[in-house]
C-alpha positions in Angstrom: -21.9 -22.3 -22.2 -21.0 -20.9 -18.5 -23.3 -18.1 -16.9 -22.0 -15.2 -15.0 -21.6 -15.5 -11.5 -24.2 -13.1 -9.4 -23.2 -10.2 -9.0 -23.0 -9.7 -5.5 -20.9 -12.9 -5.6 -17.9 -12.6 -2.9 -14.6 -13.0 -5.0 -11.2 -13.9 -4.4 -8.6 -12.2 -7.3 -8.4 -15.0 -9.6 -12.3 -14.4 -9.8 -13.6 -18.0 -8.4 -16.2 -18.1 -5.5 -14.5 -17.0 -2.3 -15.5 -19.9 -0.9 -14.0 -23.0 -3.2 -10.4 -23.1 -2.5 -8.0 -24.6 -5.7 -5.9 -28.0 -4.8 -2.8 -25.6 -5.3 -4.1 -22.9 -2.3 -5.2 -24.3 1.1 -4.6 -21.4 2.4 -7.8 -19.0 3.6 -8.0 -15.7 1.4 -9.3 -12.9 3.1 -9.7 -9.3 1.9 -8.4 -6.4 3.4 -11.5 -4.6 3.2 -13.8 -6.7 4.8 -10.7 -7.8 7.3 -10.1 -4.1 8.9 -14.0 -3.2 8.1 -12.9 0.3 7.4 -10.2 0.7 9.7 -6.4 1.4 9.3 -5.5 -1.6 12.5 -6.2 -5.1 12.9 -5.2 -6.9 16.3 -4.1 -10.4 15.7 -3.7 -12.8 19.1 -1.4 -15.6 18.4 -1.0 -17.9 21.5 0.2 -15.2 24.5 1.3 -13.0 22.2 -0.6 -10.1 20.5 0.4 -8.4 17.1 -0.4 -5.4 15.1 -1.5 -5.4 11.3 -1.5 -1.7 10.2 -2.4 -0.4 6.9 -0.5 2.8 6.0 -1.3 6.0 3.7 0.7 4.1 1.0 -1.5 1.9 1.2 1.4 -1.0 2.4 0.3 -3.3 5.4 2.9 -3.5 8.3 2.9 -6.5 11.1 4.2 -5.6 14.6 4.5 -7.7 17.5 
């Protein structure tokens, strides 16, 4: 029988450990919440160039270079 994780556990939303990664995704998952730590803008430098990740009142996010 599986125990429940802990429950201050991180989580990604197919509920395994934030941290374990399937075969099938390779790819990092972040959250939104922790990633613009209460915030509405995020700058991302790429290279020379910067960009823009906004989250609107909708609740949408919006990249601009």
């Amino acid at each position: 029988m599986r125990s429940p994780p802990a429950p201050d556990a991180p989580k990604t939303p197919d509920q395994k450990p934030a941290g374990r990664l399937s075969r099938q995704s390779a790819a990092p998952s972040l959250n939104s919440d922790v990633l613009f730590s209460g915030g509405n803008e995020v700058v991302i430098r790429h290279g020379p160039d910067v960009y823009r990740l906004r989250l609107t009142r909708q609740n949408r996010l919006i990249l601009t270079k």
